[in-house]
N, C-alpha and C positions, 0 to 999 in steps of 0.2 A: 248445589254442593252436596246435596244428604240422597239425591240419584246417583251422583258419580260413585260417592263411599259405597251404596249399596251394589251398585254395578262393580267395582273391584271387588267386594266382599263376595260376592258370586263368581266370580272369576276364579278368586284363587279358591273358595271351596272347591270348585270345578277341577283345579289341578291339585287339590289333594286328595282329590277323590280315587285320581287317576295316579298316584303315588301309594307307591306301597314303602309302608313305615315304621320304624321298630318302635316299641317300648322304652326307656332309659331308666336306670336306678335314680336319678336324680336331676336337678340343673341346676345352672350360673347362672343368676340373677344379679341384675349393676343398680343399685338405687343412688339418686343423688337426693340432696339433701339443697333446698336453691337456697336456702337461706345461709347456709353456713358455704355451699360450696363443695360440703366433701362429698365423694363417691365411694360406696361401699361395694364389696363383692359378696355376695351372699350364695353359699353352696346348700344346697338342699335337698334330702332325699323325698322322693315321691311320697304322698299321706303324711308330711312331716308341716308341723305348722312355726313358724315361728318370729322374734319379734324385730320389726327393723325399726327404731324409736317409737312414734307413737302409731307404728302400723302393724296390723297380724296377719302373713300372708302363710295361704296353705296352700301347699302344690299337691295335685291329685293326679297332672298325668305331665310326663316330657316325652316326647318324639320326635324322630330324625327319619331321613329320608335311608331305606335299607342299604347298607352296606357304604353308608357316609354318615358319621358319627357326626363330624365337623359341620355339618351338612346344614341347612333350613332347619334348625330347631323348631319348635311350636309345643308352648307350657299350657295349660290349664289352671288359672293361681285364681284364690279367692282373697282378697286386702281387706281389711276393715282397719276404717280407721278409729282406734280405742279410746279418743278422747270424745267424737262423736255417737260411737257406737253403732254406727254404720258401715255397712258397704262400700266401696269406693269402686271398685273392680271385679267382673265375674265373670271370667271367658275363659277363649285363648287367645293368648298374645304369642305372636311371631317373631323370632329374631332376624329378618331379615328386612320387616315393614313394622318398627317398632308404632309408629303412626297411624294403622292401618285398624288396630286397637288398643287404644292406649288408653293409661291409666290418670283419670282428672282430678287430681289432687293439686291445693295451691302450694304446697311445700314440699313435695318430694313427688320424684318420676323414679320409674320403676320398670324393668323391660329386660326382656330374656337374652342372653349370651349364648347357651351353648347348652345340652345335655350333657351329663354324664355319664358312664357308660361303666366302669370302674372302681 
């Protein structure tokens, strides 16, 4: 199982290598909440950190495949979560393989929708 991840993680590195990709002012982020159920939309500009209940996520970079805004998103977020005061998450997460690296928290999931660009 932990060859196959790292062989799709090589893959798609591979095709974004080979993608060329804009910068974005910000993203859409969807965090749910498992215990309550609710789903939040969280907008966020680039170097901006902020709190989604007991998590502090700072986005540093969104990109899009050039000239498709809508396109294969891909965020770089930092999570901590503030009641442990740890890390939870420190990559990039894809919106098209939210799975591919995800965020292991037992109460809330967290994962990219879209850049903004506007």
């Amino acid at each position: 199982m932990i060859l196959r991840i790292a062989l799709a993680l090589i893959c798609w590195a591979g095709a974004l290598s080979a993608q060329q990709v804009s910068e974005a002012q910000g993203v859409v982020l969807r965090g749910l909440d498992k215990i309550s159920g609710q789903v939040y939309d969280i907008e966020m500009n680039s170097g901006q950190t902020t709190a989604f209940d007991q998590l502090r996520i700072t986005v540093s970079s969104c990109r899009y495949p050039v000239g498709n805004p809508a396109g294969d998103a891909f965020a770089a977020l930092e999570v901590v979560d503030t009641n442990k005061n740890e890390i939870v998450f420190s990559g990039w997460m894809v919106a098209s393989a939210p799975a591919l690296s995800a965020m292991d928290h037992a109460r809330y999931d967290l994962w990219v929708m879209r850049c903004t660009t506007s």
